[in-house]
N, C-alpha and C positions, 0 to 999 in steps of 0.2 A: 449262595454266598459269594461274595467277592474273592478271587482266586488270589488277587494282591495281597489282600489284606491277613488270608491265610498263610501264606509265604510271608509276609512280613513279621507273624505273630511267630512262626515257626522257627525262623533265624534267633528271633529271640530268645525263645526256648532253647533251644539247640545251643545257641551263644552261654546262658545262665547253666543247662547242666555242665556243660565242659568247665566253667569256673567254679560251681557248686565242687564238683567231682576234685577238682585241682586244689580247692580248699580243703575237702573231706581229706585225702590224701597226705595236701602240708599237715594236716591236725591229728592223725595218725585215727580215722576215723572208718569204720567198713562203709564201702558204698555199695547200691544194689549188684553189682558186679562180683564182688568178694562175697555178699551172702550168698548167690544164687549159685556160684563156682564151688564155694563149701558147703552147700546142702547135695548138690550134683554130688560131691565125695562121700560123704556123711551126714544124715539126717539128726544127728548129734551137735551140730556145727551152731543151733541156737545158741548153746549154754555159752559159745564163746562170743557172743555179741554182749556188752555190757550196755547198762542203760543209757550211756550216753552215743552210745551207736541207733540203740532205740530210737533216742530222740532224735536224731540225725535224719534217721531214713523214715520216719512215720510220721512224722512232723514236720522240722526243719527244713527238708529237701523236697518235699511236696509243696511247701508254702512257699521256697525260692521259687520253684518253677509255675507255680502260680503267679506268684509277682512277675516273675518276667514276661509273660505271656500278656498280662494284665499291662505293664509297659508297651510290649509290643503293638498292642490294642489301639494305648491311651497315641504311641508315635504315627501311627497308621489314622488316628484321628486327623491329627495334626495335619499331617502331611496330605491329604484328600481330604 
């Protein structure tokens, strides 16, 4: 694989979590960081993810960072 093209796709990614993460945040939302901190504490720590945390992290935040990656792709086309 083309080494560019991986580092191009990566900055992307990289770029989309840091905004994903900064949104989840403004919107008072847990990110894999506060799950993984509060099961590290207590394995109890599900109960306090409510569904729209759910959907944040199994969903929503899987599909941004798809998309971005899929950007990264479509700019690394472009650009070579």
């Amino acid at each position: 694989m083309n080494v560019i093209r991986i580092y191009i796709i990566g900055i992307f990614v990289l770029v989309g979590a840091l905004l994903a993460n900064l949104f989840a945040a403004k919107i008072q939302l847990k990110s894999w960081y506060d799950l993984l901190q509060g099961l590290a504490k207590e394995l109890s720590f599900w109960s306090q993810l409510g569904v729209k945390d759910f959907l944040w992290l199994f969903l929503i935040y899987p599909f941004l960072l798809g998309l971005s990656a899929y950007l990264g792709n479509l700019i690394h086309q472009k650009l070579f």
